[in-house]
N, C-alpha and C positions, 0 to 999 in steps of 0.2 A: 296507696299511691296510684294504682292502676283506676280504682275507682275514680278518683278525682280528673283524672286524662280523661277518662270518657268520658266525664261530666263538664269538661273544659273543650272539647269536641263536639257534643252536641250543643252546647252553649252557643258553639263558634256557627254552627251547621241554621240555627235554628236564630242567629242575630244575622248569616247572611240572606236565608229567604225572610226574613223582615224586611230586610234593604232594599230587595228586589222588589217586596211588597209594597213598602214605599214610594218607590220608585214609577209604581202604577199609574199614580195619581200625582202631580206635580203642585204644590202649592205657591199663592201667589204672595209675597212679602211686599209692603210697601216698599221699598226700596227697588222692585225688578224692573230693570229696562230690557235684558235680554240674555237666550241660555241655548246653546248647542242642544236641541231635542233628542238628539240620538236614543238616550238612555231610557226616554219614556215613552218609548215606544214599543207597543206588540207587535208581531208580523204576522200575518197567516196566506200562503200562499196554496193554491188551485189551479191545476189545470181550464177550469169551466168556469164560466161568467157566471155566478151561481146569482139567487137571488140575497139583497143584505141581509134581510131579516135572519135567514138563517146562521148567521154570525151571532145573534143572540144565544145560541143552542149552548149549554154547560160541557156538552161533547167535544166543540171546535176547540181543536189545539193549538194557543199563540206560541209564538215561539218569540226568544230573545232578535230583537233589532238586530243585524250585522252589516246596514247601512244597504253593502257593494254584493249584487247577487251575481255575475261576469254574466252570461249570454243564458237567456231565460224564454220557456215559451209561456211561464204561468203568470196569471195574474196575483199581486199582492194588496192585502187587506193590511191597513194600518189602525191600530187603536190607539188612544190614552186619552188619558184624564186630566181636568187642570180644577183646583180650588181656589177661588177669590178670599182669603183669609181677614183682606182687610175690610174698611168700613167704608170705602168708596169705590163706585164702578171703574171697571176695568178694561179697555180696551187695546185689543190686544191682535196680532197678525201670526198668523201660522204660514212659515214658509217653507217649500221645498227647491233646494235650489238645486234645480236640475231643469234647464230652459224646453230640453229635448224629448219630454214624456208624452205620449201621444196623445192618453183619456186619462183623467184626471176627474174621481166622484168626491164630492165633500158629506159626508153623514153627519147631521148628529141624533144623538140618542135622545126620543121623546115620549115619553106614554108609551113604554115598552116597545117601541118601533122605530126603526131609524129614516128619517126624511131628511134624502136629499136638498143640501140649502143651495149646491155651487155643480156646475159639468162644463169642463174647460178642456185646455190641453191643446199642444203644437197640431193637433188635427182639425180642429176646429175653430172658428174667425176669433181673432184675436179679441174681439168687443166681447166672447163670451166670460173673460178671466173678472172676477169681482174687482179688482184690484189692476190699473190702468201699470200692467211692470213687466221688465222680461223676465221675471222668476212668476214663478205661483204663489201668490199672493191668498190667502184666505181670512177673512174677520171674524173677531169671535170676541163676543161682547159678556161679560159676566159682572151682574150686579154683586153690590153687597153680601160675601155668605154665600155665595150663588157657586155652582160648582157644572161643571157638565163632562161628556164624553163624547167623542168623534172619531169617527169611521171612516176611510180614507180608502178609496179605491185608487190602484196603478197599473195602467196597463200600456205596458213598454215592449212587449212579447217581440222575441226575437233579436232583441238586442241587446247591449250593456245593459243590465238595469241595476240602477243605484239612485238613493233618494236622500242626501242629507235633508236634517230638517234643521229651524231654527224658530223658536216663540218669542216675539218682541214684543214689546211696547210699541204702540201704535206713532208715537211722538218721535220715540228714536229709530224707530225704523226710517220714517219720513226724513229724520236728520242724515244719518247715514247713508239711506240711499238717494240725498241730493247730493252730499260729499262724494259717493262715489259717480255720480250719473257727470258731474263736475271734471271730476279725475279723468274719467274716459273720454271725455270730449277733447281733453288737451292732450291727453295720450293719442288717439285719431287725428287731430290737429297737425303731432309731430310726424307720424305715418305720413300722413297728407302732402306736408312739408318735404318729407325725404324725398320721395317719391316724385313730386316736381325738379325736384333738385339733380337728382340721377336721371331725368330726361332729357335737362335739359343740360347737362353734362355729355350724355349720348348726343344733342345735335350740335353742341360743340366740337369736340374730339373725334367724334364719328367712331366711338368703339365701342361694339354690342354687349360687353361685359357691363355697361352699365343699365345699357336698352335693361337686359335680365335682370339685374338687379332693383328695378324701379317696378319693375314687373310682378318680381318674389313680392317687394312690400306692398305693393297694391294689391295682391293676393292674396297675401298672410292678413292685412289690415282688415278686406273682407268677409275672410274667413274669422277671422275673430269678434269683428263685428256682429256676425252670424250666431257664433258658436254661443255671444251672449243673452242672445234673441234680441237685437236690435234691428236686425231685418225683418224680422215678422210686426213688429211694433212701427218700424218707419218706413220699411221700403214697399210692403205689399202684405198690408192685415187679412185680405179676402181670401187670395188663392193660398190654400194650404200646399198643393202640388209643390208650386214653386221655393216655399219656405223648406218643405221637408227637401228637398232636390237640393237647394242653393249651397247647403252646408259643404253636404258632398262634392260639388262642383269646385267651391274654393279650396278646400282640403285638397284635391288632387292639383289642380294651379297651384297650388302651393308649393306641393312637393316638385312637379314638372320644372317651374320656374328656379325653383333652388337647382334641381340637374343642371339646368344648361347655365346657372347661376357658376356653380362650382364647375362643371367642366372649363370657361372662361378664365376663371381665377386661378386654377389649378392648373390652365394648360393641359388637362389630361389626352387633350389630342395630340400632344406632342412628346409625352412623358409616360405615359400610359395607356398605349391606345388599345387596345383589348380592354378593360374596365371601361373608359371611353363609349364603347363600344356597346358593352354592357348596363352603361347608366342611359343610354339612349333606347333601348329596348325597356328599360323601367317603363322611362318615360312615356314611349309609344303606347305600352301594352295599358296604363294606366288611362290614357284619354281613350284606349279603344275601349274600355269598359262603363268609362264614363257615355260618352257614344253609344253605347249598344245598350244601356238602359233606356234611352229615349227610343231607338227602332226597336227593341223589341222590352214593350212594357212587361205585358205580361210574364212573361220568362223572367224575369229578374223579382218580379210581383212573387211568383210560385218559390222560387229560390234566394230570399232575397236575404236570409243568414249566411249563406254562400258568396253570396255578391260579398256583403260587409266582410264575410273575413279574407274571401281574394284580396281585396282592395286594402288591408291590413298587412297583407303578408308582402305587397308588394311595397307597397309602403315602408314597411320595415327593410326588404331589401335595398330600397334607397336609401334608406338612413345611412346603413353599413355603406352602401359605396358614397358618401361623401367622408366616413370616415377611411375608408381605403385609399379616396384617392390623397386627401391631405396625407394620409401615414405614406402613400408610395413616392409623393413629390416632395418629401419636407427635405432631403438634401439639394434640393433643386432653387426653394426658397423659402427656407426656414421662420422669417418671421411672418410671411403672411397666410403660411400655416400654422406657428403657436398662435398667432391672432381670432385665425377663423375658430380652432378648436377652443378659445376660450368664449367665443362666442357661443358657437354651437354648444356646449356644456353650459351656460347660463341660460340657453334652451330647454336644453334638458332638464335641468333641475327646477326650472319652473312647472313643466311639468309632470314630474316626480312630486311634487308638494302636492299641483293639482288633485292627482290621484289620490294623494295622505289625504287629503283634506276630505275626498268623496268617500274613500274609507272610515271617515272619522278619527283620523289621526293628527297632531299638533292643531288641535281644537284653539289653543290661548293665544298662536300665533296666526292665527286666520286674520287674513290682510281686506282692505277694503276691495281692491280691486285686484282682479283672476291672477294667480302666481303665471300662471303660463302668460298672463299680457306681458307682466311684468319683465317676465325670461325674454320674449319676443322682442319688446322694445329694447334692453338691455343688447341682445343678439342684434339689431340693428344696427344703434349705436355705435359696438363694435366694430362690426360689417364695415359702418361708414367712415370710418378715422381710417382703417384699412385703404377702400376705396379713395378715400379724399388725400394718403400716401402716392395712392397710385398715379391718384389724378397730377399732385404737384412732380410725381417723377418723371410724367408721360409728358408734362409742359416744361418740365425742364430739358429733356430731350431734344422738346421741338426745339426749344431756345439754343438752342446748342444747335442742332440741325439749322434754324433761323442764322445763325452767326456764319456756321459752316457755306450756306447760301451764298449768305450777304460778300464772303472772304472768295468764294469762287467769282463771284459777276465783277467785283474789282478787280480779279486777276485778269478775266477775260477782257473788260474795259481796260488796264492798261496793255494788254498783249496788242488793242488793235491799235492803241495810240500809239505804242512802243512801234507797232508796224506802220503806220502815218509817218510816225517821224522819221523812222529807220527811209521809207521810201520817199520824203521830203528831202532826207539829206543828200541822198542817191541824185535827186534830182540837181538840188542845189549846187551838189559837186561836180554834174554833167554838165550843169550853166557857167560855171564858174571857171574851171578847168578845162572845159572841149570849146564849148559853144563861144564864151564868151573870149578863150585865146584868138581864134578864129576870126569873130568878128573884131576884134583891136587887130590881128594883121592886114584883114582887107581894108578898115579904117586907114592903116600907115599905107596900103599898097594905093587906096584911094586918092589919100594926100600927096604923095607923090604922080601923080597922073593927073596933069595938067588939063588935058582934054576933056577929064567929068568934071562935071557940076558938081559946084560947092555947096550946093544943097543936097547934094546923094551924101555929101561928108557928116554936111551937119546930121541927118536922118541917120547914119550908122550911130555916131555920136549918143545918140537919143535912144536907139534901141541898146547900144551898151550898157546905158544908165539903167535902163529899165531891168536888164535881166542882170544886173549885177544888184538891183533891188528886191527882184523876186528872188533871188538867191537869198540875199540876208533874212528876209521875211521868212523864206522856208527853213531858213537853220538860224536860228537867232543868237544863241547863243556861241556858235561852232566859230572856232579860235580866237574869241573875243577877250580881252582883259579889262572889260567893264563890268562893275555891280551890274546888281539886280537891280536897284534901283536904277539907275544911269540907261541902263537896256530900256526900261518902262518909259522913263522920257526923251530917249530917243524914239522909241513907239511913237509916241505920242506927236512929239513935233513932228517926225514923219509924215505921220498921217495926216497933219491939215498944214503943215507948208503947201502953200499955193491958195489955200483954201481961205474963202472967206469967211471962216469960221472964231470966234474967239474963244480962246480953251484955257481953260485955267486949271492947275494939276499942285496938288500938294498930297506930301508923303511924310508921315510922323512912325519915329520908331527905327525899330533896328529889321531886317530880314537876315538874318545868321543862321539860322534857324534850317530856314528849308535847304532842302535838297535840290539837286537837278533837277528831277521828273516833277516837284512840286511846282519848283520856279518854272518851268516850264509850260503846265498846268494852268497857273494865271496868267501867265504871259498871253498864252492860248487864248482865254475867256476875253482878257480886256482887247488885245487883236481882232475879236470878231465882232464885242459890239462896238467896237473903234470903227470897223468897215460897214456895220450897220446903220451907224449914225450916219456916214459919207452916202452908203448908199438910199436908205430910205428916209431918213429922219428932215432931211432939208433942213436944219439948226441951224442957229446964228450963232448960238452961247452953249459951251459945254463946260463942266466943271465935275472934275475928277478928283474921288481922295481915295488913298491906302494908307490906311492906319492899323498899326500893332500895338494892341493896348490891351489893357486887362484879358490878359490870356488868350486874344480871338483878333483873328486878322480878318479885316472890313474892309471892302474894296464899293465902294459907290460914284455913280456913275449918273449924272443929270444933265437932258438937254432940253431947248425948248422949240423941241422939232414936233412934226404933224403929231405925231402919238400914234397906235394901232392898238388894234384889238389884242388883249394878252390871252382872254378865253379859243381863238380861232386856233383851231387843231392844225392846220396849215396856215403859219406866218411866213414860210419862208424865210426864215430870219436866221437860221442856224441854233435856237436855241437848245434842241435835241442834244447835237455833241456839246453843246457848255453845261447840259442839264446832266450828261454824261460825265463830264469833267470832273463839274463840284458834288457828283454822287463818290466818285472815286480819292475826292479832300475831305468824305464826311462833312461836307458845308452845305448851306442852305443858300437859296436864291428867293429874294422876292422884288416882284416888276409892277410897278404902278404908273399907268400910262393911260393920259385921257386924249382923248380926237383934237390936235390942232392948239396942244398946250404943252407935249412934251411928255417923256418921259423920265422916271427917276426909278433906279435900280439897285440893289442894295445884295450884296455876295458876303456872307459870313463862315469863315473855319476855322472852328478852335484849333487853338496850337498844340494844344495834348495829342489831337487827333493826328495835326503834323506832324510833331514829333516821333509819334509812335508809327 
């Protein structure tokens, strides 16, 4: 029994390095379009740029692939093998998708020597890469039967270094990676989009929470544009400086932009202001770094795994304060912090896959385009239903502020007319009751005194009438037991008795409806262009109607006097306080008036508006 265990052990020990040994050498099945290379891969890393040939030696020790090496100062050697098994050639792309590797050697193995076919990499002009892509692209062409092996220098020194690979088919890479070059253009499209939209949102409303927010996604948008190598590819192939820089520059606007993003959102200047306090020194300290690589190159050049991991660690402290301050304000306002953190977690998790993925991990779920884009745009999205809440709550405010306005300047408009009329009646009661007893006594004491002239009688006579006229005029309605209508055509004859004027006046419908201040209101408007017409218009013919019909009382008003100018900012005409009046009925006015043809005038106010 024991025997057989051990013979069931080495069996197992001596069928896994078969597997591995298998695994050396990849063979190619008619059927492959494409395969996660992780597994057939050797690594052999060195401190020293050695020469390749010496990778031939039976002494050099590969070791198993583990993808992800974290912060590294050596240089890494890749090997493996691929077999053409079938009976037609084979073209095929070796990719490593890692946009950010600086030298990049392609070997293959020839007559016991390895020649260099490919020397590329984000340090050198973009026209070096075989292959027109932001990934590294490599061909590798194997006839019939045909089998080869390739040698793979990396030198990433001093940074993350990680190298997925992937071997394709030449046809489906191209298909895939026009699907995805596709994908991203509408994904940057939408960026583009938000981002217009939050500006011009900020010059709407005038509120800088959106400024920052248009800001983040312009900055995140770039930076991911970057992070894919689309900027080395479109924005500037030559200068390496700027490509290696740019990444880092958007990465930190990134972060920056999201502080004063989330301090705005969060109010944490008003709710937290210590943390407040402390996401603004994030922020600071992160562009003075960014800053102080460009004044002092060199220093940062000698130190510059230092640099990256500062810039990491503050980084990371900002994370934590947008998560403190959503946790410190959420009783403050609870959904538009469960909002922001479901955002921010759909961040996260994209870039949590990210990582899986550079590890070699959920290989069958690898997506066309980058999970962190994915997380990013998703974290927008969010962002913006949030934002586009705030925006309909900040316009409903105004609306509300707008109504509150509009209910004060009516109050003040009738305060002053309440005070016009209040001091009309004042008058009206002084002419009526002082002035005008007065003059009826000296009239009788006149009549009786023989010795004046019967012309100083008729002239008291005459001014009696008169200010027993301005009297009525200035209180019109004051102890009267006439309609509204009946008042309107007393107006009206009124005013051109004597006059050789023809006026025609018709009134259809009921006025029950209005009130005091209303009826008064029109009375007022048709009163003054009643004295407009006498005074300016020289008319021969006037024609007046007031009509209450479907819902809206229409008061219109046509003569065929000189006409004037309606555009002249001084007419003199009093239309001010009538424009003041029918502001205060909710009603509209419009005057259409040519030179020496007359004018015609049209006053509309719903009855809802009256009523209410």
């Amino acid at each position: 029994m024991k025997i057989s265990k051990k013979i069931i052990f080495i069996l197992l020990v001596l069928g896994f390095f078969q597997l591995l040994k298998a695994q050396e050498k990849f063979d190619l099945n008619a059927g492959f379009t494409n395969v996660k290379f992780d597994n057939y891969i050797t690594v052999y890393n060195t401190l020293d740029s050695i020469n390749p040939n010496i990778l031939l030696d039976s002494t050099v020790q590969w070791q198993k692939n583990k993808v992800f090496y974290g912060f590294s100062n050596d240089y890494y050697w890749l090997k493996f093998s691929i077999a053409n098994t079938g009976t037609v050639p084979r073209n095929l792309y070796f990719e490593i998708d890692n946009s950010h590797i600086r030298y990049i050697e392609f070997y293959k193995l020839e007559d016991d020597a390895l020649s260099l076919k490919y020397k590329c990499g984000r340090y050198l002009p973009f026209d070096s890469r075989p292959v027109d892509n932001v990934k590294f692209i490599f061909p590798i062409n194997l006839k019939p039967t045909d089998s080869g092996t390739y040698y793979v220098k990396i030198d990433k020194r001093t940074t993350s270094v990680s190298f997925p690979t992937f071997l394709w088919d030449q046809n489906e890479f191209n298909k895939i990676n026009n699907k995805r070059n596709l994908l991203n253009g509408v994904l940057f499209g939408g960026f583009l989009l938000i981002f217009l939209y939050s500006v011009l949102v900020f010059l709407y409303i005038k509120r800088i929470l959106y400024l920052w927010y248009g800001m983040y996604i312009f900055s995140i948008g770039m930076y991911l544009f970057t992070s894919i190598g689309y900027s080395f590819q479109y924005i500037n192939q030559d200068s390496v400086a700027f490509n290696a820089v740019f990444r880092v520059i958007t990465l930190v606007l990134t972060v920056v932009f999201h502080i004063k993003f989330i301090q705005e959102l969060m109010k944490t200047k008003r709710y937290v202001k210590t943390l407040h306090v402390f996401m603004n020194v994030f922020a600071y300290a992160l562009l003075l770094i960014v800053i102080g690589k460009f004044i002092f190159p060199s220093f940062y050049r000698i130190h510059s795994s230092f640099y990256i991991k500062s810039l990491y660690v503050l980084i990371l402290f900002s994370i934590v304060s947008y998560l403190l301050a959503a946790l410190l304000t959420y009783k403050k306002q609870q959904k538009i912090v469960k909002l922001y953190l479901l955002s921010f977690g759909v961040l996260i998790i994209g870039g949590l896959f990210l990582m899986a993925f550079e590890f070699g991990w959920f290989v069958s779920i690898r997506t066309t385009v980058s999970p962190l884009f994915i997380g990013s745009l998703l974290e927008i999205i969010i962002l913006s239903i949030v934002l586009i809440g705030e925006m309909q709550l900040i316009d409903k405010e105004k609306k509300k502020l707008s109504i509150k306005i509009v209910e004060k300047q009516q109050e003040v408009v009738q305060a002053y007319m309440d005070g016009v009329e209040k001091e009309k009646l004042r008058i009206s009661g002084e002419l009526h009751d002082n002035i005008g007893s007065q003059l009826a006594n000296l009239s009788r004491t006149v009549s009786n005194e023989h010795q004046l002239s019967g012309f100083i009688h008729k002239k008291l006579i005459a001014v009696i009438e008169d200010v027993r006229s301005i009297s009525h005029k200035l209180a019109p309605n004051k102890g009267t037991l006439l309609s509204f209508r009946e008042q309107l055509e007393n107006l009206i004859e009124e005013t051109f008795t004597h006059q050789e004027v023809d006026c025609k006046y018709h009134f259809l419908g009921e006025y029950n409806d209005l009130n005091e201040k209303q009826r008064l209101n029109i009375y007022r408007i048709l009163q003054e262009f009643l004295h407009n017409i006498l005074k300016h218009a020289n008319a021969t013919v006037v024609e007046i109607q007031l009509m209450n019909l479907e819902n809206e009382l229409t008061l219109t008003i046509e003569d065929n006097g000189v006409g004037f100018n309606v555009d002249a900012k001084n007419n003199g005409l009093g239309l001010e306080n009538i424009q003041r009046r029918m502001d205060y009925l909710n009603g509209t006015m419009e005057i259409s008036s040519v030179v020496n043809q007359g004018t015609f005038i049209v006053l509309s106010v719903p009855i809802d508006e009256i009523k209410a």
